[in-house]
C-alpha positions as CSV (number, residue, x, y, z in Angstrom):
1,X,27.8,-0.4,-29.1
2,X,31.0,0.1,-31.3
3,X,31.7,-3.7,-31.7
4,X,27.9,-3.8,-32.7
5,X,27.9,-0.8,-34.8
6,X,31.2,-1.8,-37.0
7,X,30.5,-5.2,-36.5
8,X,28.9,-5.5,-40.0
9,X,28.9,-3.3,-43.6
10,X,26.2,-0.7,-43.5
11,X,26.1,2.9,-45.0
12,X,26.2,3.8,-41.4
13,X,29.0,3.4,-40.5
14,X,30.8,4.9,-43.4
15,X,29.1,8.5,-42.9
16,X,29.9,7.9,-39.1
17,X,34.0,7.5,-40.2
18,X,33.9,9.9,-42.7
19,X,32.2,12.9,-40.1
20,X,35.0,12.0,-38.0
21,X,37.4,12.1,-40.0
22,X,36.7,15.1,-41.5
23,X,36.3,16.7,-38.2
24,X,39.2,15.9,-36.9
25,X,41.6,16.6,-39.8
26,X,39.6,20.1,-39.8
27,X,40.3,20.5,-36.5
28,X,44.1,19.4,-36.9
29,X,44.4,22.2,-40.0
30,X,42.6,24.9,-38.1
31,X,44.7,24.6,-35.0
32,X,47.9,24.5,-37.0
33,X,47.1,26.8,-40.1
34,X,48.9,30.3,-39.7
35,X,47.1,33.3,-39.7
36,X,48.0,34.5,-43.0
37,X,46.6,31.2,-44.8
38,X,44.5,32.1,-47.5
39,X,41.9,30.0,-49.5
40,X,44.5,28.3,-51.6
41,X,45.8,26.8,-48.2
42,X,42.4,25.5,-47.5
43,X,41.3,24.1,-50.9
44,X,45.0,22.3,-51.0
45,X,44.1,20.4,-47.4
46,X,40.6,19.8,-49.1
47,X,42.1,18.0,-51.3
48,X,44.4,15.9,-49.0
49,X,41.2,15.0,-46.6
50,X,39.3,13.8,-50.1
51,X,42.9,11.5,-50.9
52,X,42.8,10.2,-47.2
53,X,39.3,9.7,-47.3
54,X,39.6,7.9,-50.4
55,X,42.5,5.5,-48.6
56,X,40.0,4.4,-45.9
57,X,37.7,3.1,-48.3
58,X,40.7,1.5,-50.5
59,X,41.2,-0.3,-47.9
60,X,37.5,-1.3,-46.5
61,X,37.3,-2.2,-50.6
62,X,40.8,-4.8,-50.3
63,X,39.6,-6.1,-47.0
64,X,36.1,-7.1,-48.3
65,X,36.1,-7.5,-51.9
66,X,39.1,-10.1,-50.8
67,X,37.6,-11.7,-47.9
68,X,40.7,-10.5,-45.8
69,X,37.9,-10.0,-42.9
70,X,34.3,-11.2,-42.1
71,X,31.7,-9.3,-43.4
72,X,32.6,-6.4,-40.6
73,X,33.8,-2.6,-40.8
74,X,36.8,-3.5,-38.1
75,X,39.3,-2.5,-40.3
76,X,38.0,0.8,-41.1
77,X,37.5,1.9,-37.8
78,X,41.1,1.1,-37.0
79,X,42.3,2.8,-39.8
80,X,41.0,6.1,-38.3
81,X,42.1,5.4,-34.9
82,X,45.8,5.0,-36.3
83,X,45.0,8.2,-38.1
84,X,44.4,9.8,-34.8
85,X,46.8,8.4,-32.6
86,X,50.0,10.1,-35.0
87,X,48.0,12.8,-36.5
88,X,51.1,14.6,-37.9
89,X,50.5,13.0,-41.0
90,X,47.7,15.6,-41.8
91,X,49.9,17.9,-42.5
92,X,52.2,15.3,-44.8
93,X,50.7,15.7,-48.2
94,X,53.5,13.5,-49.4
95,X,52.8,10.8,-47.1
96,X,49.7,10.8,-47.5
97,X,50.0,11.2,-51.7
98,X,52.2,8.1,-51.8
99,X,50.1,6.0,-49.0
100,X,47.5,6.3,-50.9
101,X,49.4,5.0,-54.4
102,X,50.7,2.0,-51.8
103,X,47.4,1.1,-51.1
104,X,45.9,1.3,-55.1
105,X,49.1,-1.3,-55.1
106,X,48.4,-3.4,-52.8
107,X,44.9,-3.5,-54.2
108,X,46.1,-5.1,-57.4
109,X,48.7,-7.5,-55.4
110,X,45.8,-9.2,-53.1
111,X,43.7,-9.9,-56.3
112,X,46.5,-11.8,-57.8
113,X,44.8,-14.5,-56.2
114,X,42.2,-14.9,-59.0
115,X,45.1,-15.6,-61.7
116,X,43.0,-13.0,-64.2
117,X,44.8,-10.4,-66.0
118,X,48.0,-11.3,-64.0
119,X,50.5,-8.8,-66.0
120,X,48.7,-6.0,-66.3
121,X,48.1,-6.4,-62.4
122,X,51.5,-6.6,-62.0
123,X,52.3,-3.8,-64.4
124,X,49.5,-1.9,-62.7
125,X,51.2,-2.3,-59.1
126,X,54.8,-1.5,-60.0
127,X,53.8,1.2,-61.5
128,X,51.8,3.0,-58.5
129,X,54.6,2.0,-56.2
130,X,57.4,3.7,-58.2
131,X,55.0,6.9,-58.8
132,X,54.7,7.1,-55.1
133,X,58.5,6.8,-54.5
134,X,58.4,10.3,-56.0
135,X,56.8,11.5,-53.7
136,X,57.9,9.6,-50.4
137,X,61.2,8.1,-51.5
138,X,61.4,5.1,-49.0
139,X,58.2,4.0,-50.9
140,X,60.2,2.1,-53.4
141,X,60.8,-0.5,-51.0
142,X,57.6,-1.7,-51.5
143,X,58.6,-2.7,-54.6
144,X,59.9,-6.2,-52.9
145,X,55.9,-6.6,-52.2
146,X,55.4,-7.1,-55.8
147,X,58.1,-10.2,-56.3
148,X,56.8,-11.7,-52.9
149,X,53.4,-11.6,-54.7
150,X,54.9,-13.2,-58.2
151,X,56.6,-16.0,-56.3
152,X,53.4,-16.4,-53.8
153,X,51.1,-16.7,-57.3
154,X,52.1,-16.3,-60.7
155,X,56.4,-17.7,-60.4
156,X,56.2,-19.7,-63.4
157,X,56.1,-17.0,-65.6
158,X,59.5,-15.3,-66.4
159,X,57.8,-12.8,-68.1
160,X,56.2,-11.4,-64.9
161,X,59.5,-11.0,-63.3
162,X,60.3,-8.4,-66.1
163,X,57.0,-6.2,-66.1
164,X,58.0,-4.7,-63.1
165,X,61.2,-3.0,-64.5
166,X,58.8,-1.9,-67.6
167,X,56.9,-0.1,-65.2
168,X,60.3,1.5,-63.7
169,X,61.3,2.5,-67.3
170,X,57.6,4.1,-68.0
171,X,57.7,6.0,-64.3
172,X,61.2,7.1,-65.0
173,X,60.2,8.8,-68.7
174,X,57.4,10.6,-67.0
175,X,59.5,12.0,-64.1
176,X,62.3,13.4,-66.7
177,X,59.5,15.1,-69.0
178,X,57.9,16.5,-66.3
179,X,61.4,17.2,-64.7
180,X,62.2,18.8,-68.1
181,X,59.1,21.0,-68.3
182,X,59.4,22.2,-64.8
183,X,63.3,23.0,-64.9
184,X,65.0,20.3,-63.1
185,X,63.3,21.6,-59.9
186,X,61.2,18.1,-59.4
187,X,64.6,16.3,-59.7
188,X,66.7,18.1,-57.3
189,X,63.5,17.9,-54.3
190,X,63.6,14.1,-55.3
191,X,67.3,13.4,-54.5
192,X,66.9,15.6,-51.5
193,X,65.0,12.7,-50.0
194,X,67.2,9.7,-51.2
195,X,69.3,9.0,-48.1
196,X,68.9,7.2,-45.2
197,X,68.2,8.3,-41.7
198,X,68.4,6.2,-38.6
199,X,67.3,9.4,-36.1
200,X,64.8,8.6,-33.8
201,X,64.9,11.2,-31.9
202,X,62.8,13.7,-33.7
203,X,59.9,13.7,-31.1
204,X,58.0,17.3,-30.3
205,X,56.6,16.1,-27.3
206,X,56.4,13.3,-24.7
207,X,52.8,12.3,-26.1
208,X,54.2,11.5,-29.2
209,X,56.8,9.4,-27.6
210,X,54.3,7.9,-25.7
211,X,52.2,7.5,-28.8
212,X,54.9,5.4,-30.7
213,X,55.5,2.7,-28.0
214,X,51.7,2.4,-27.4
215,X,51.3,1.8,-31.1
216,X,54.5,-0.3,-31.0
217,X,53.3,-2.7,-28.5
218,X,49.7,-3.0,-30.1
219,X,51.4,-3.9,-33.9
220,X,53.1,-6.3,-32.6
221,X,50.6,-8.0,-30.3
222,X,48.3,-8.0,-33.6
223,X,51.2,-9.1,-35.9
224,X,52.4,-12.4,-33.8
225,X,48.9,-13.4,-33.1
226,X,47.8,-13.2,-36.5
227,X,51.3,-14.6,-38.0
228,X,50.1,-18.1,-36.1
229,X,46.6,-17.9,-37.2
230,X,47.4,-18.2,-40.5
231,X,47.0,-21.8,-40.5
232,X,44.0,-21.8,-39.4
233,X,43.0,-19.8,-42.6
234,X,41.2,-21.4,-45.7
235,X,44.0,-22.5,-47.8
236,X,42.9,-20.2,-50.6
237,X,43.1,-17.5,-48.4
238,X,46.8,-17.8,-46.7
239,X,48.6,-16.2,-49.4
240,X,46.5,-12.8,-49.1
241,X,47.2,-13.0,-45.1
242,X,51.0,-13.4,-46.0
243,X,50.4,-10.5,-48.4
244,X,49.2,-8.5,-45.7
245,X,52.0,-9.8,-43.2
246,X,54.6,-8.5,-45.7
247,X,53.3,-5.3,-46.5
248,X,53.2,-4.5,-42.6
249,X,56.8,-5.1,-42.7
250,X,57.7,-3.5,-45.5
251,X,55.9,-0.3,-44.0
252,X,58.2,-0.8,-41.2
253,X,61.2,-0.5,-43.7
254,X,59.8,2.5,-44.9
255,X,59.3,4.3,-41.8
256,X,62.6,3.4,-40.4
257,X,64.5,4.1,-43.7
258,X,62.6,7.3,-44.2
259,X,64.6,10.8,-44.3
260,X,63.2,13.5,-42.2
261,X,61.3,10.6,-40.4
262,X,58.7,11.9,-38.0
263,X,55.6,9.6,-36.6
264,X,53.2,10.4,-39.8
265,X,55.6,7.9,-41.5
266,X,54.1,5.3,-39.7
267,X,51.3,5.4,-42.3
268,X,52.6,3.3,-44.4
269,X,51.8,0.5,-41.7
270,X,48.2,1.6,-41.1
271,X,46.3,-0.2,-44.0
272,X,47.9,-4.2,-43.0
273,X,47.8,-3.2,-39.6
274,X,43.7,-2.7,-39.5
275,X,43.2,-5.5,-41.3
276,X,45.5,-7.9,-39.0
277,X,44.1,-6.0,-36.0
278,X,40.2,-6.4,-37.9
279,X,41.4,-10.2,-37.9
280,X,42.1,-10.2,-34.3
281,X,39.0,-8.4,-32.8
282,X,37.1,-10.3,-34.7
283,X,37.7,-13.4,-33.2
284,X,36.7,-12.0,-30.0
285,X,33.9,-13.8,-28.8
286,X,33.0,-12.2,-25.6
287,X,30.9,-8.8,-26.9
288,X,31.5,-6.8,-23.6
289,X,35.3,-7.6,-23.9
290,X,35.5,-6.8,-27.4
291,X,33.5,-3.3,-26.7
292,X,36.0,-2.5,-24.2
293,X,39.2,-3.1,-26.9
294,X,37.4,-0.6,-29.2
295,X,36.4,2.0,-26.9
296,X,39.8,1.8,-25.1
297,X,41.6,1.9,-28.6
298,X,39.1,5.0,-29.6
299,X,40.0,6.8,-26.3
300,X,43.1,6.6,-26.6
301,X,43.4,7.6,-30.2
302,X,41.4,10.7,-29.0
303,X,43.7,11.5,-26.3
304,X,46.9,11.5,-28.4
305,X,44.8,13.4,-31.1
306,X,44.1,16.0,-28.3
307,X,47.6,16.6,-26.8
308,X,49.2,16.9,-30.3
309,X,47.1,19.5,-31.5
């Protein structure tokens, strides 16, 4: 029924994610929230679910508006299920702040393809990516996404190889005015989070271990078998799919280069991982086997969800 149900675009199946979603992040907040947590709490977490909500359908946007993925909801429904298996990141409202800048990025760096309005996609990208470095540090090494996209498209053009350092230099004058106004305090959290941490033993329970090499093993299963499908892709299309490749990895940087690093981290992988894995189930042809991927995938993003809380 799932492989059915997601298997095309219908307003379905977004009310369907978005009642789960926002159950379950109200259920994550509730369990967690302290008992002296007043209304300000809540409207604050409001506002994180309506940012997180707004990420899934970033990405359903990329995936189809692109033609990343068949005419299917795959990616979405992966999306969530990442979501559930580390659902630490509920509580991140700077992870989930900056993912959601990456993705506005990475919007602008797939649609590249169409040579239109190159610069001020390029401008456009930088920009979002060094606004969410303020947020997440680590997030500035997404900025290597945007030169992989200039020499995968637009390469000819010294010109676009400077826009991104405008968009530094316009970031950087906001952050000191704003730094100014709100006494140095916004500059002082910022270099807080600038160094590097290679601890990997920050896990709170043996789910969330278990959690992390699950997803592990999944990522890259989808990553190698959709690095040699590539070639089979129309040729128009491979550049997006290396895109996609790229930002995975690059969301891999960010998580391992990421101070206070804790599983919610691995968000930054979520977006090119549904599509890659939307790529894969796709090409499923048996239906019963491709119903059993998704149900097993939702179970067990349920269970870890569950034994979290």
């Amino acid at each position: 029924m799932l492989a059915s149900v997601f298997s095309k675009t219908r307003p379905f199946n977004y009310l369907v994610i978005g009642i789960l979603s926002l159950i379950f992040f109200s259920v994550r907040i509730y369990a967690l929230a302290k008992p002296s947590a007043d209304w300000v709490y809540y409207l604050e977490q409001l506002g994180l679910y309506v940012l997180l909500f707004a990420s899934l359908f970033i990405l359903n946007f990329i995936t189809l508006k692109n033609g990343l993925t068949k005419n299917n909801n795959y990616a979405l429904f992966l999306f969530l299920v990442f979501l559930l298996f580390f659902s630490s990141i509920f509580q991140n409202k700077n992870i989930i702040i900056s993912n959601f800048l990456l993705l506005l990025a990475l919007r602008r760096l797939i649609s590249l393809k169409s040579l239109l309005q190159t610069k001020e996609k390029i401008f456009d990208a930088s920009f979002w990516i060094f606004l969410a470095a303020l947020f997440h540090f680590w997030s500035i090494f997404y900025i290597i996404l945007v030169f992989i996209a200039i020499i995968l498209h637009v390469s000819k053009d010294y010109r676009n190889w400077i826009i991104p350092f405008i968009a530094l230099f316009a970031v950087t004058v906001l952050f000191f005015l704003a730094n100014s106004i709100l006494d140095n305090s916004l500059m002082s959290t910022l270099l807080s989070k600038t160094y590097i941490s290679f601890d990997f033993y920050y896990f709170d329970n043996i789910y969330q271990r278990i959690a992390l090499a699950l997803f592990t093993s999944i990522s890259l299963f989808f990553f190698v078998s959709h690095l040699f499908d590539i070639q089979n892709k129309a040729l128009n299309m491979q550049s997006s799919h290396k895109t996609i490749l790229f930002s995975f990895i690059l969301g891999v940087g960010i998580y391992v280069l990421s101070a206070n690093k804790n599983n919610g981290s691995l968000a930054f992988c979520f977006g090119p991982l549904a599509v890659i894995g939307a790529n894969f189930i796709e090409k499923i042809e048996n239906n019963r086997v491709k119903e059993m991927v998704l149900y097993a995938l939702l179970a067990l993003g349920i269970f870890f969800f569950t034994m979290q809380l």
